[in-house]
MIDOPA-966335 format. One record per residue (C-alpha): residue in three letters; x, y, z. Coordinates in steps of 0.001 Angstrom, whole numbers. Example, Ala and Ser with C-alpha at 12.3 -4.5 7.8 and 13.67 -1.06 7.14 Angstrom:
# MIDOPA-966335
<papa code="ALA" X="12300" Y="-4500" Z="7800"/>
<papa code="SER" X="13670" Y="-1060" Z="7140"/>
# end
This chain:
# MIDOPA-966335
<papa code="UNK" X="63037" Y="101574" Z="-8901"/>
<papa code="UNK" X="59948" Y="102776" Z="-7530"/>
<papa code="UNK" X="58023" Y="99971" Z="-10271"/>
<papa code="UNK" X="60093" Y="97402" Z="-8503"/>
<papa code="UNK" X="59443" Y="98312" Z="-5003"/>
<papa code="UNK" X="55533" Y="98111" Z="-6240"/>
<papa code="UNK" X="55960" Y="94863" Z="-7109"/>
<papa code="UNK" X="57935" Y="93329" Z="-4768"/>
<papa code="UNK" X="55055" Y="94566" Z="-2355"/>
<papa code="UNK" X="52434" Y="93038" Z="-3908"/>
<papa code="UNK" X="53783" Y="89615" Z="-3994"/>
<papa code="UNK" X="54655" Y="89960" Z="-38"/>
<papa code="UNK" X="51267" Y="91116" Z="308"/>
<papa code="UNK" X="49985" Y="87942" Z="-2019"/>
<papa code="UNK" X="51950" Y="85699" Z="251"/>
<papa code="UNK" X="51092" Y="86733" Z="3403"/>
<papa code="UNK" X="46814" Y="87017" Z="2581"/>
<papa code="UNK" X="47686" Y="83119" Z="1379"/>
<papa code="UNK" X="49288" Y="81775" Z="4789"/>
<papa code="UNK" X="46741" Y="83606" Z="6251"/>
<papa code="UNK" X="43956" Y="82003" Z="4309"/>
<papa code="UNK" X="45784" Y="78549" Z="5174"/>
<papa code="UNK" X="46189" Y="79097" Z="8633"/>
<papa code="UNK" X="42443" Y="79974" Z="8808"/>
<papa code="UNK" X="41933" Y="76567" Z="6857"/>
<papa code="UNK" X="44054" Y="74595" Z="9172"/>
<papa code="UNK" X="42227" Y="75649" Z="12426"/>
<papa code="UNK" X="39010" Y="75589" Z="10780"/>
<papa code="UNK" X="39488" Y="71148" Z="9808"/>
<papa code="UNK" X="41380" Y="70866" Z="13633"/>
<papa code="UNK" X="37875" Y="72051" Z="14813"/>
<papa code="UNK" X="35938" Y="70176" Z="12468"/>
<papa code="UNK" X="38479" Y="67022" Z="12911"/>
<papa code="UNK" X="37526" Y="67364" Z="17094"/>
<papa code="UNK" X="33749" Y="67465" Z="17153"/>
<papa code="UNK" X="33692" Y="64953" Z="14570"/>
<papa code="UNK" X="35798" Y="62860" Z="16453"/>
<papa code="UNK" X="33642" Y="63606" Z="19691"/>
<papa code="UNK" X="30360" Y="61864" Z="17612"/>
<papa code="UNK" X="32284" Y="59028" Z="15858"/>
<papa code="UNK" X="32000" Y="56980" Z="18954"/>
<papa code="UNK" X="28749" Y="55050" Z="20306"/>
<papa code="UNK" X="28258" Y="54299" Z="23482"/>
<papa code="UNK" X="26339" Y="51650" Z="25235"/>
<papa code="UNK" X="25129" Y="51778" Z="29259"/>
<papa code="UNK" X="25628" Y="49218" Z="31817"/>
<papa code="UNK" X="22422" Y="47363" Z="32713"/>
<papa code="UNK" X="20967" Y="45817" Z="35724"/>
<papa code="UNK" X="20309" Y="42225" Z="35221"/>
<papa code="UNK" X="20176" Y="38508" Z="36711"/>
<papa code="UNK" X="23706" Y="37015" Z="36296"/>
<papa code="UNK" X="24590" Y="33424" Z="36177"/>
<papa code="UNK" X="27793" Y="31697" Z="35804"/>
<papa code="UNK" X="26935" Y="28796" Z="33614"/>
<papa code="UNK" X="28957" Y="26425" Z="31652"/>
<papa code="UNK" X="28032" Y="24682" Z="28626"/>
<papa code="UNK" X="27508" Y="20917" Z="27339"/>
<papa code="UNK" X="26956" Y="20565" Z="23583"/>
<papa code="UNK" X="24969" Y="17462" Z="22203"/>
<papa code="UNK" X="21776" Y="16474" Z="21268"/>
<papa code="UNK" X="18420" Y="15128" Z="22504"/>
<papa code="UNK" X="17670" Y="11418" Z="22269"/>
<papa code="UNK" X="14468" Y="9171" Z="23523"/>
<papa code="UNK" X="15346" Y="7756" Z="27170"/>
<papa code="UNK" X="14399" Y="4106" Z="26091"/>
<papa code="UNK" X="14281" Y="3490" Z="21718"/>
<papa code="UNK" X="13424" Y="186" Z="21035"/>
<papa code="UNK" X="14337" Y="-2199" Z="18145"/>
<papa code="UNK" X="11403" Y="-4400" Z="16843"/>
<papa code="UNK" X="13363" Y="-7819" Z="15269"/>
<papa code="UNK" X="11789" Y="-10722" Z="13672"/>
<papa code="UNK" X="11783" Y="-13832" Z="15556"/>
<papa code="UNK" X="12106" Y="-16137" Z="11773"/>
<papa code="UNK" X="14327" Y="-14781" Z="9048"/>
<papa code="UNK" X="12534" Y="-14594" Z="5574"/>
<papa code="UNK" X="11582" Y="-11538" Z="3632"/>
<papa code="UNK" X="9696" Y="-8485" Z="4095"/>
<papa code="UNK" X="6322" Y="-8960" Z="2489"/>
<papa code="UNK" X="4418" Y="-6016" Z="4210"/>
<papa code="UNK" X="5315" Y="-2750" Z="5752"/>
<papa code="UNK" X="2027" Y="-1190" Z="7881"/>
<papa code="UNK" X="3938" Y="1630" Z="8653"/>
<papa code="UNK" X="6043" Y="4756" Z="8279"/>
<papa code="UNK" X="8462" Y="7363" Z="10181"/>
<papa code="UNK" X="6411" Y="9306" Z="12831"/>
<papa code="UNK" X="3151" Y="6938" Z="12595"/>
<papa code="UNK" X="2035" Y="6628" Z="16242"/>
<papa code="UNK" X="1599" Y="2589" Z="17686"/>
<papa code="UNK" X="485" Y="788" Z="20467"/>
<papa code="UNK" X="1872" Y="-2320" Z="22222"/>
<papa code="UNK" X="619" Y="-5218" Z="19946"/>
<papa code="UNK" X="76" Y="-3589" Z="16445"/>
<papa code="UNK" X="1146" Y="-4892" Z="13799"/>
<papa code="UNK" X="3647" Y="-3508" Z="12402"/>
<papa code="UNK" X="5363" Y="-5833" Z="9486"/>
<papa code="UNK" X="4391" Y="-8879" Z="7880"/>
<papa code="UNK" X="7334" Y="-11899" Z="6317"/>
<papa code="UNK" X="7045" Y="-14478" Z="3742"/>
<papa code="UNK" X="9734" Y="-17149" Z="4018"/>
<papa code="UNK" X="11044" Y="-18826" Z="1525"/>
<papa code="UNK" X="11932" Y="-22603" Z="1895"/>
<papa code="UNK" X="15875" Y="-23834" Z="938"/>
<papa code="UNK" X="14914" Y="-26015" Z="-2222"/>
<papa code="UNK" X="18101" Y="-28247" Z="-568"/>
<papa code="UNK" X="16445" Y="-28683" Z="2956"/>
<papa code="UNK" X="12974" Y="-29685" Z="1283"/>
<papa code="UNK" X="14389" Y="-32321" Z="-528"/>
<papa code="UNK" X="16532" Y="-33359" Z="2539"/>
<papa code="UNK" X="14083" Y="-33374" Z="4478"/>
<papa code="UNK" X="12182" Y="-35229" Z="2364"/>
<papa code="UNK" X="14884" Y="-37866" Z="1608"/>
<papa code="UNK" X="14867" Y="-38186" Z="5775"/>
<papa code="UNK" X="10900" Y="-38544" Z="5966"/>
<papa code="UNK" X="11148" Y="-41415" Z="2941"/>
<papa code="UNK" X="13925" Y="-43190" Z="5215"/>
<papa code="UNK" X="11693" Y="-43069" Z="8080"/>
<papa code="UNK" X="9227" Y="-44713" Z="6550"/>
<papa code="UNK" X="11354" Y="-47470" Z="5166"/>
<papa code="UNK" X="12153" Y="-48384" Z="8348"/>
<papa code="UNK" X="8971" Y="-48287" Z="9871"/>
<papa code="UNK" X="7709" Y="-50685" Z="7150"/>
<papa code="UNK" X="11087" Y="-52831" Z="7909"/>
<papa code="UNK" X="10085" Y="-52311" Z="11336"/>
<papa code="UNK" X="6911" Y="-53440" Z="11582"/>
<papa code="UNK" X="7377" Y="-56516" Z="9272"/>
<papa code="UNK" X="10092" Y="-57825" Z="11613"/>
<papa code="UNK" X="6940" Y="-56876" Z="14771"/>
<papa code="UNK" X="5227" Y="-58738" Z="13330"/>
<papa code="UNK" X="7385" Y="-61750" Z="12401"/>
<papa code="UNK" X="8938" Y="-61634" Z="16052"/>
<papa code="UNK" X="4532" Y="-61336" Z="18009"/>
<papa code="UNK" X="3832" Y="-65110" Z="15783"/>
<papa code="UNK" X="7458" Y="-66466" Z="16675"/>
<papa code="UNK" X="6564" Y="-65051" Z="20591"/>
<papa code="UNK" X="3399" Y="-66208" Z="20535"/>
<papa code="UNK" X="4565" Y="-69932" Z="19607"/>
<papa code="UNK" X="7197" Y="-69932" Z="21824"/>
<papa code="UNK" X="5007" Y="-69432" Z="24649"/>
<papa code="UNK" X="2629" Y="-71613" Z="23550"/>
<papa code="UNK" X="5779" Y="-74626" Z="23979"/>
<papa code="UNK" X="6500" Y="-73118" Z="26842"/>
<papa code="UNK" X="3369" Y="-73410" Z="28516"/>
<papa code="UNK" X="2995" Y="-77214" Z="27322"/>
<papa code="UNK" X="6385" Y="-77688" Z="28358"/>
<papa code="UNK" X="8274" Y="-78553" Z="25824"/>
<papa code="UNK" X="11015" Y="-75959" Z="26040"/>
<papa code="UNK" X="12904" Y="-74244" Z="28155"/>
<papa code="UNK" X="12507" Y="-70953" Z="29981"/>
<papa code="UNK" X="15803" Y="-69374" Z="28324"/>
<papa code="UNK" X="13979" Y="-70050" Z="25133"/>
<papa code="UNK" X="11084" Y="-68271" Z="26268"/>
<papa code="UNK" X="12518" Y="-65302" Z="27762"/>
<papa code="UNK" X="14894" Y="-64834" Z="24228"/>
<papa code="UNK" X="11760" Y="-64987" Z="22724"/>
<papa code="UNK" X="10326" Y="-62113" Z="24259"/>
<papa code="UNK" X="13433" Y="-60223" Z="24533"/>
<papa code="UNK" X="13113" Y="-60288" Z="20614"/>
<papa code="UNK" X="9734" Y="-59845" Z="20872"/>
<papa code="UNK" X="10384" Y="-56409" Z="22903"/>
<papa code="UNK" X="13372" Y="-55545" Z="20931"/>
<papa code="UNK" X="10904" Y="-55169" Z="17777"/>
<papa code="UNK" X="9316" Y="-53107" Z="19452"/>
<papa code="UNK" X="11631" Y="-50602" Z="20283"/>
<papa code="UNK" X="12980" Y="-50679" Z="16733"/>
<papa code="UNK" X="9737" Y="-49644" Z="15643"/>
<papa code="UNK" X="9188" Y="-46715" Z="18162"/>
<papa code="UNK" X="12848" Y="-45729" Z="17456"/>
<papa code="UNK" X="11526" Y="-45734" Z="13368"/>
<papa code="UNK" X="8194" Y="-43793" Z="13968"/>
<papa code="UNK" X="10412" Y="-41141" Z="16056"/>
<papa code="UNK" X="12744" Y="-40884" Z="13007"/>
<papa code="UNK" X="9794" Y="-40276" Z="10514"/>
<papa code="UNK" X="8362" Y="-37462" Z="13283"/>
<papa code="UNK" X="11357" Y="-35451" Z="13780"/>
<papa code="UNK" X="12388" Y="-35618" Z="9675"/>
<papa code="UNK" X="8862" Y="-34241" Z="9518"/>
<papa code="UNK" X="9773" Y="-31725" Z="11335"/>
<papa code="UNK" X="12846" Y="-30922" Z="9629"/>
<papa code="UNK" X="10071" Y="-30366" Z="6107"/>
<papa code="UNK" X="8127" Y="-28211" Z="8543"/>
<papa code="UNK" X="11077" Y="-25700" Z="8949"/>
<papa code="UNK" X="12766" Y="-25909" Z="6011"/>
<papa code="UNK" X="8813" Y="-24469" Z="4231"/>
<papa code="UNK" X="7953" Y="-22625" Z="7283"/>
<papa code="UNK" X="11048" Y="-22406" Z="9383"/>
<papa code="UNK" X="9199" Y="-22742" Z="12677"/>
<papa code="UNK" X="7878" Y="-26153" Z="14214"/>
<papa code="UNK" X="4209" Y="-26807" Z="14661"/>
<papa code="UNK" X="4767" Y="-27142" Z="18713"/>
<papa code="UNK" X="6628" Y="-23115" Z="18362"/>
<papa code="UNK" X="4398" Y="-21942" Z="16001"/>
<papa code="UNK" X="2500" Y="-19777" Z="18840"/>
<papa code="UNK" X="6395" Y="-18518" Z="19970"/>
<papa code="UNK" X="7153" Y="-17568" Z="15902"/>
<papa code="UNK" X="5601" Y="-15684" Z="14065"/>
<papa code="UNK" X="5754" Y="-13914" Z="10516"/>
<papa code="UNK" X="3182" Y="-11185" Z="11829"/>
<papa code="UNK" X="6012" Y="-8176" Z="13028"/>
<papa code="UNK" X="4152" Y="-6198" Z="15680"/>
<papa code="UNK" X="4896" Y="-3514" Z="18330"/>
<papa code="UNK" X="6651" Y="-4171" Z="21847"/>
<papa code="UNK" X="5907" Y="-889" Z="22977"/>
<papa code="UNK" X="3673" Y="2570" Z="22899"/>
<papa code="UNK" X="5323" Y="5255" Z="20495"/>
<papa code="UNK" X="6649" Y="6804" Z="17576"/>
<papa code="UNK" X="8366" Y="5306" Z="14935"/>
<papa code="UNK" X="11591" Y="6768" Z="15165"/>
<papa code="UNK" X="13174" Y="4785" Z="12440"/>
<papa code="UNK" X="11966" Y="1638" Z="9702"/>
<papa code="UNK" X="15650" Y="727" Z="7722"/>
<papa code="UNK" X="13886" Y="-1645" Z="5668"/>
<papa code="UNK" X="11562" Y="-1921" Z="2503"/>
<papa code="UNK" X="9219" Y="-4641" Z="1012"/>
<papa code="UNK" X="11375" Y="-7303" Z="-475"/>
<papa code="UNK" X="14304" Y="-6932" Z="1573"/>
<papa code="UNK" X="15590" Y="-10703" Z="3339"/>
<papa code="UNK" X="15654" Y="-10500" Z="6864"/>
<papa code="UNK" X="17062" Y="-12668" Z="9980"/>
<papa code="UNK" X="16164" Y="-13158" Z="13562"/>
<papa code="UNK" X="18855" Y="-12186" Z="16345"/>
<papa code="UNK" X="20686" Y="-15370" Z="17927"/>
<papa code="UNK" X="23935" Y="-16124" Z="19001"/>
<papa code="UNK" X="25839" Y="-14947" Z="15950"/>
<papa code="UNK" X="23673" Y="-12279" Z="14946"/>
<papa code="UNK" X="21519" Y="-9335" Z="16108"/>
<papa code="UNK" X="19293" Y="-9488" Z="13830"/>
<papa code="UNK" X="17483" Y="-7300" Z="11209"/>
<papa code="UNK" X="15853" Y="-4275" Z="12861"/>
<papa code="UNK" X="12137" Y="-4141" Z="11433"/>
<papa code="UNK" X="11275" Y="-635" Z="12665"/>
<papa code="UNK" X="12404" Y="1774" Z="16088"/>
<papa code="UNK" X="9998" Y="3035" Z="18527"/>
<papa code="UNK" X="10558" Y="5304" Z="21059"/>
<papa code="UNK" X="8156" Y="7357" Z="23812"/>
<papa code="UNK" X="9028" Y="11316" Z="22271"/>
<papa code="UNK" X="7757" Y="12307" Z="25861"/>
<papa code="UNK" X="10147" Y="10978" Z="27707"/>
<papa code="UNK" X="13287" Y="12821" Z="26540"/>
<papa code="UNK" X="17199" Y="13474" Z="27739"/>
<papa code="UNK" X="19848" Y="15526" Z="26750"/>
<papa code="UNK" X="23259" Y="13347" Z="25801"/>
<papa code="UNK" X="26066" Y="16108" Z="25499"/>
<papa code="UNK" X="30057" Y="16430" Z="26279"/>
<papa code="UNK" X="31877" Y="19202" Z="28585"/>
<papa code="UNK" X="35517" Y="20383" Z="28869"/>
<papa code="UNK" X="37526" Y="18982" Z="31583"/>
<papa code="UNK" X="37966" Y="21799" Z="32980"/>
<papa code="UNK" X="34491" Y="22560" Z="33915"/>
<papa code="UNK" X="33648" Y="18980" Z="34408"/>
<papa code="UNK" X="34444" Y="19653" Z="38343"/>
<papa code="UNK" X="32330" Y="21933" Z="38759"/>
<papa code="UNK" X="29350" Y="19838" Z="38264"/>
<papa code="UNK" X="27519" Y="17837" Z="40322"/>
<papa code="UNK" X="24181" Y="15415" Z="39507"/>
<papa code="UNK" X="21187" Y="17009" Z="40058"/>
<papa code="UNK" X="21539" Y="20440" Z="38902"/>
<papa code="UNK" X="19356" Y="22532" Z="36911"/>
<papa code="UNK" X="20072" Y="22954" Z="33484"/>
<papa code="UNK" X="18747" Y="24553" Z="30083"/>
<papa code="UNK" X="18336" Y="23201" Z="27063"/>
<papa code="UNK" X="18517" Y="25158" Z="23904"/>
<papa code="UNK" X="17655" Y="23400" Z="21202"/>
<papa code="UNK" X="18353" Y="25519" Z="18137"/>
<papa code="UNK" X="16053" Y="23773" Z="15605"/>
<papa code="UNK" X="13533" Y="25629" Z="17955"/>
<papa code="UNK" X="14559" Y="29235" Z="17639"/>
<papa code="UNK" X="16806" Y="28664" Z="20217"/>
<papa code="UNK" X="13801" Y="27523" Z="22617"/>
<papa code="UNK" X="14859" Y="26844" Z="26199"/>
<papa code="UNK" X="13673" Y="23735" Z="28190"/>
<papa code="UNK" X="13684" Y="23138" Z="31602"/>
<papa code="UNK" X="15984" Y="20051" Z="32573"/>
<papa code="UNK" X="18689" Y="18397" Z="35423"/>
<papa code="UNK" X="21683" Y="17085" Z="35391"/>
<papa code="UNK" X="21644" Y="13127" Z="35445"/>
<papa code="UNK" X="24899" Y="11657" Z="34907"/>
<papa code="UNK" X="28522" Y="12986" Z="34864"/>
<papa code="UNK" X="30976" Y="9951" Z="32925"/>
<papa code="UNK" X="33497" Y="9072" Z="35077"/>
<papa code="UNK" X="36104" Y="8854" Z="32810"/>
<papa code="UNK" X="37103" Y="11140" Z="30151"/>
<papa code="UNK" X="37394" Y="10587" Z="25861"/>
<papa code="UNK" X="40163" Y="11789" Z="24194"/>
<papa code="UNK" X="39124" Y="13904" Z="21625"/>
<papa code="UNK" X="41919" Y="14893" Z="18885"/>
<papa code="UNK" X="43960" Y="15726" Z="22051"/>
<papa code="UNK" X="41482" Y="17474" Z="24107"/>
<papa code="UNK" X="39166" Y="15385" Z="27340"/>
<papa code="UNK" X="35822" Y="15624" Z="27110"/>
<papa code="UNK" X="33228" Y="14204" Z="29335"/>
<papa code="UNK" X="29602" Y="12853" Z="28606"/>
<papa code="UNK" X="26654" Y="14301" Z="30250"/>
<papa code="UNK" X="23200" Y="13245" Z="30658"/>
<papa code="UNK" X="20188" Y="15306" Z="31839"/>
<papa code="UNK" X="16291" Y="15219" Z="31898"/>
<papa code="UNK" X="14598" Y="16978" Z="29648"/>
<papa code="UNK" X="11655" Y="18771" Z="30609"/>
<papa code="UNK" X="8417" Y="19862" Z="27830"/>
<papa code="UNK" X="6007" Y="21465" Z="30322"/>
<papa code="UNK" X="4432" Y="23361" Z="27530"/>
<papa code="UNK" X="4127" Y="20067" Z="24956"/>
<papa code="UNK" X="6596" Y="21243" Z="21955"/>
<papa code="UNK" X="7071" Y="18380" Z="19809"/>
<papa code="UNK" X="10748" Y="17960" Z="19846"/>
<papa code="UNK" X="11978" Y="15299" Z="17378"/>
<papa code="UNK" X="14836" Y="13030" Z="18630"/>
<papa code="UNK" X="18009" Y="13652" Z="17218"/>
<papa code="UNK" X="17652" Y="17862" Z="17034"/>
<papa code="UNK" X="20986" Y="19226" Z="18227"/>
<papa code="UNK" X="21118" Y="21344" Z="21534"/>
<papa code="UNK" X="23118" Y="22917" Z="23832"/>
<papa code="UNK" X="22947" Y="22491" Z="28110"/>
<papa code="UNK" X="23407" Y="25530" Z="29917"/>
<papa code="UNK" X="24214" Y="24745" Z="33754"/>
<papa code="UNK" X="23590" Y="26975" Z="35987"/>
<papa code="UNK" X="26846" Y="27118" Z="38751"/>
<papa code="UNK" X="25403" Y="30328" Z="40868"/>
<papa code="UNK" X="23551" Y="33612" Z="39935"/>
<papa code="UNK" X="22922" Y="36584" Z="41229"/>
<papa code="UNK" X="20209" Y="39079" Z="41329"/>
<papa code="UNK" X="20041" Y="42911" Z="39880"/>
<papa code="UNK" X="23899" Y="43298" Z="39024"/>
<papa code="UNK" X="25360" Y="45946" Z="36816"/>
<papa code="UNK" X="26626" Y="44264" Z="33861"/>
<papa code="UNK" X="28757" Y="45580" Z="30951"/>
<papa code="UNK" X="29436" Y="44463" Z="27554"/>
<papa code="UNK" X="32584" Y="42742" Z="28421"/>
<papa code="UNK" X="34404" Y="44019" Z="25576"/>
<papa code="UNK" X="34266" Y="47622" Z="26147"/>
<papa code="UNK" X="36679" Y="46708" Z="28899"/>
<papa code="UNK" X="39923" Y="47704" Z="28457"/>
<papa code="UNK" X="43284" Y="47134" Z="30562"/>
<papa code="UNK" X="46600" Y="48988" Z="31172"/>
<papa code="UNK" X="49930" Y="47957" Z="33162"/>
<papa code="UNK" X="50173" Y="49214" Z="36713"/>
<papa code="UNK" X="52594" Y="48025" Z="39083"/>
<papa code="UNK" X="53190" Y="45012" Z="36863"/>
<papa code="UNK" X="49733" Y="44054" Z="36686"/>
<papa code="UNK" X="46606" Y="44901" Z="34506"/>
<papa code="UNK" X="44311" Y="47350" Z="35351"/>
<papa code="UNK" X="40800" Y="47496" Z="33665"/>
<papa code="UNK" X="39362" Y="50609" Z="32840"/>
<papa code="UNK" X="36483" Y="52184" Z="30640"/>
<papa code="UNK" X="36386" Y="55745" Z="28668"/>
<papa code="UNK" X="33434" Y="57320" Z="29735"/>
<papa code="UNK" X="31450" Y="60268" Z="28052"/>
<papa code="UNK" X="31362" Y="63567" Z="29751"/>
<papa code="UNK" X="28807" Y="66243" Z="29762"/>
<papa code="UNK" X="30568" Y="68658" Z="27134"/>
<papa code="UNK" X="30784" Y="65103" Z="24900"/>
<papa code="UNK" X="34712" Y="64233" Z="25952"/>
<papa code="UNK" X="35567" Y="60977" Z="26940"/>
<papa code="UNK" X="37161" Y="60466" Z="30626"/>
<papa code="UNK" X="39333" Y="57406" Z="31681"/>
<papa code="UNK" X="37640" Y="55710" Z="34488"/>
<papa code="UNK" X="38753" Y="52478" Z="36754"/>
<papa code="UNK" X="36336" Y="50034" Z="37783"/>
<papa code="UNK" X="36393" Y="46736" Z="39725"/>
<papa code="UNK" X="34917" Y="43752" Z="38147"/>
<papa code="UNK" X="33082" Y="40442" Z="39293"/>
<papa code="UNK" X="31665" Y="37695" Z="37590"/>
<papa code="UNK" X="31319" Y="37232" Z="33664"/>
<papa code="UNK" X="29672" Y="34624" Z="31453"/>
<papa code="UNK" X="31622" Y="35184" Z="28815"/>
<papa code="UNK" X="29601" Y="38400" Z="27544"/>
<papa code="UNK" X="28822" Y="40687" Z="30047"/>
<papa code="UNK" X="30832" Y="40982" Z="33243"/>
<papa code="UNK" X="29611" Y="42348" Z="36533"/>
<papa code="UNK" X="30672" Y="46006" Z="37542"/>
<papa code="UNK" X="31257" Y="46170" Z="41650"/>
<papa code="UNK" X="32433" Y="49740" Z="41213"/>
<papa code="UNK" X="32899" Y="52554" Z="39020"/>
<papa code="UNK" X="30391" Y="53035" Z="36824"/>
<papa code="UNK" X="26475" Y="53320" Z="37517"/>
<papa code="UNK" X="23330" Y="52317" Z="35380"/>
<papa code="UNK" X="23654" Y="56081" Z="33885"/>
<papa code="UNK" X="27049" Y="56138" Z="32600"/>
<papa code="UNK" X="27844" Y="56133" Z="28679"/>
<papa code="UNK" X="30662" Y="54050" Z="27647"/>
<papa code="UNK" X="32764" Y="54489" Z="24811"/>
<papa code="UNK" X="32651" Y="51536" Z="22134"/>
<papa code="UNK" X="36244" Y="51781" Z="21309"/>
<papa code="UNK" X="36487" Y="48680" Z="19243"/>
<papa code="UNK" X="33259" Y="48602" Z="17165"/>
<papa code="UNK" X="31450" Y="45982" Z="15313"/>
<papa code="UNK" X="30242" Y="45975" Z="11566"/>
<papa code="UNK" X="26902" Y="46157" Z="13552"/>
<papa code="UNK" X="27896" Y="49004" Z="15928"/>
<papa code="UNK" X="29262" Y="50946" Z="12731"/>
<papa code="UNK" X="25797" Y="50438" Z="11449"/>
<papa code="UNK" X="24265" Y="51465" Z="14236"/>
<papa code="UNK" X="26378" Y="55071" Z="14116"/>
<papa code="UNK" X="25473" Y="55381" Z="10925"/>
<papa code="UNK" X="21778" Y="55122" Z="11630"/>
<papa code="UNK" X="22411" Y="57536" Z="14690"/>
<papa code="UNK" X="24154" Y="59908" Z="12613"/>
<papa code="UNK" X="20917" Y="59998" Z="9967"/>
<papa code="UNK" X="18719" Y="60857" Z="13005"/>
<papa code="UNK" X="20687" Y="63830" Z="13709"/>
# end
C-alpha cells in the first residue's frame, strides 16, 4: 500500500509541475502576442499642405493649327525633300511630281488638233474662193451692172468665210490645249497657278509625310480632298484636347487655370487655361462625356511632341496650410443612423486610442482634418499596403 500511495503521488506531482509549466507558457505568448501586436502597426502623421479640389480631363496635346500640304495636279511622287520632324519655312520646297500623260487623251487630243487643221485648210480655201468672188462682185457693182442685193450677198459670204475660219483656228487652239493637259495636265495660261514643285504653306515641323516616292497622287476638287503631301504644324503653339464626366462638367467655366501632366514627361506639369467647354455631350458606351480644350503653356521650352497623352488638372478652389490625412486611414462607424469617421491613434505607452474627427475637403487622396487630430498625432495604418508591409518590415530591421 504504502508503494502505491508513492506512486500515485508522483504522478499528481508530475501533473501539476506540467499545468504549471503550461500556464507559465500561456501567459508568457499572451505577453509576447500583445507587444507584438502593439509594433505590427505603422503609422503615418497628418501633414500641413496646400489643398485643391481639382477635377480631371484626360486627352492629349495636339498643334492649335496642323496644316495639310496637297498638290494642285495629280501625277506621281517623284521627289520627297523631306522627313518627320525636319523644320520648314513658308515657300520650301517640299515635294516634287512627274505626271504621266493618258496614252488615250494624247491621241485624242491629237485626233482633235488634226481636225482643226482640216478645217482651217477647208476654211481658208473657201476665204479665199469667197475675197475673188467679193472682189468681182463689187467690181459689177461699182460699174453698175448688178444689183445691190447681189452685192451685199456677196459680202455676207464674204464675212461668213471669215468667221468659219476664226471659228476653225479656235478649234485647233483649244484641241491644243487639250495635248497640253493630257502631257502636262496644266494649260500654258495656268502654268504659274500649277505646279509640280510641292512646297510649304507655312513655318513648322513636319508632323506627318503619308507618302513615298512613286506613289500616284491627286489634287483636292469637288469630289475629292486630295492626297496629303506632308503635315506641318507650329509645336509652339500647343492645346490640350481632353473629355470630362458630366458630372463635373458644371463645375467648369472658360478661363480657368489648369495643369497639364503629360506623362511621356515624367509626369511634367505645364501651365495652361481652360478654352472651350462642348456644349453638348458624347455618349460613350453609356456614360456622357464632354470635350475640353485648353492652352497649353511651355514657359521653360520642353519640346513636347504632338500627340503625347496627358491629363488636365483644374483647379475648382484651394486652400492654404491645411491638415491633410491619407484618406484611407479613415475609418467610419454607425451612430444615430449615420456614419461617423474616426481614426485609431497611438498613445504614449504604444496603445492605440479611438479618436473622432471632422473632415473637409478631399481630392481623392488626402482629405482635410478641421478637428481632432494635430500635425503630431500617429495614426494607425489599419489596412496596409504591400508597400506599407514593406515599409514595417524595413522599420522592424532598424530596431
Amino acid at each position: 500500500m504504502k508503494k502505491k500511495f508513492s506512486l500515485k503521488k508522483v504522478l499528481y506531482i508530475t501533473l501539476a509541475v506540467g499545468l504549471a509549466i503550461g500556464l507559465f507558457a500561456g501567459i508568457g505568448y499572451l505577453i509576447k502576442s500583445n507587444s507584438t501586436e502593439a509594433e505590427v502597426f505603422l503609422t503615418k502623421k497628418p501633414s500641413v499642405q496646400n489643398m485643391e479640389d481639382k477635377v480631371m480631363a484626360t486627352g492629349k496635346i495636339v498643334p492649335r493649327e496642323e496644316i495639310e500640304i496637297k498638290p494642285n495636279l495629280s501625277g506621281i511622287v517623284d521627289r520627297i525633300l523631306v522627313k518627320e520632324g525636319d523644320q520648314v519655312s513658308a515657300g520650301q520646297l517640299i515635294a516634287t511630281l512627274r505626271i504621266v500623260p493618258s496614252i488615250q487623251n494624247v491621241n485624242a487630243a491629237q485626233q482633235e488638233i488634226n481636225s482643226a487643221q482640216l478645217q482651217i485648210s477647208n476654211a481658208r480655201v473657201n476665204l479665199d474662193t469667197q475675197q475673188k468672188q467679193y472682189a468681182m462682185q463689187k467690181s459689177l457693182f461699182d460699174q453698175g451692172v448688178i444689183s445691190r442685193q447681189e452685192y451685199l450677198s456677196a459680202q455676207q459670204q464674204l464675212q461668213s468665210a471669215q468667221i468659219q475660219l476664226r471659228n476653225a483656228q479656235q478649234q485647233l487652239t483649244t484641241a491644243q490645249k487639250s495635248l497640253q493637259i493630257a502631257r502636262t495636265g496644266v494649260t500654258p495660261e495656268l502654268q504659274s497657278l500649277a505646279t509640280t514643285q510641292i512646297r510649304s504653306k507655312s513655318n513648322g515641323t513636319v508632323l506627318d509625310v503619308p507618302v513615298k516616292v512613286g506613289y500616284q497622287v491627286i489634287e483636292a476638287n469637288s469630289f475629292n480632298a486630295g492626297t496629303t503631301i506632308a503635315s506641318v504644324a507650329n509645336l509652339n503653339s500647343l492645346i490640350f484636347e481632353g473629355e470630362i464626366d458630366e458630372a463635373q462638367a458644371g463645375k467648369l467655366k472658360e478661363g480657368m487655370e489648369m495643369n497639364i501632366v503629360i506623362g511621356a514627361l515624367q509626369n511634367k506639369k505645364f501651365p495652361g487655361r481652360l478654352t472651350m467647354i462642348a456644349p453638348k455631350g458624347i455618349d460613350q458606351n453609356g456614360t456622357i462625356k464632354f470635350p475640353v480644350e485648353g492652352d497649353v503653356f511651355n514657359p521653360t521650352n520642353e519640346y513636347i511632341r504632338a500627340g503625347f497623352s496627358a491629363n488636365g488638372e483644374i483647379v475648382l478652389s484651394s486652400q492654404k496650410n491645411a491638415l491633410l490625412l491619407d484618406e484611407s486611414l479613415i475609418q467610419y462607424e454607425k451612430v444615430g443612423g449615420k456614419d461617423q469617421p474616426f481614426v485609431e491613434v497611438k498613445q504614449p505607452n504604444g496603445s492605440f486610442a479611438k479618436r473622432r474627427v471632422k473632415l473637409g475637403a478631399s481630392d481623392g487622396i488626402n482629405v482635410q482634418i478641421i478637428s481632432g487630430l494635430t500635425k503630431d498625432s500617429e495614426v494607425k495604418v489599419w489596412n496596409p499596403s504591400d508597400k506599407d508591409k514593406e515599409a514595417l518590415k524595413e522599420q522592424q530591421k532598424k530596431k
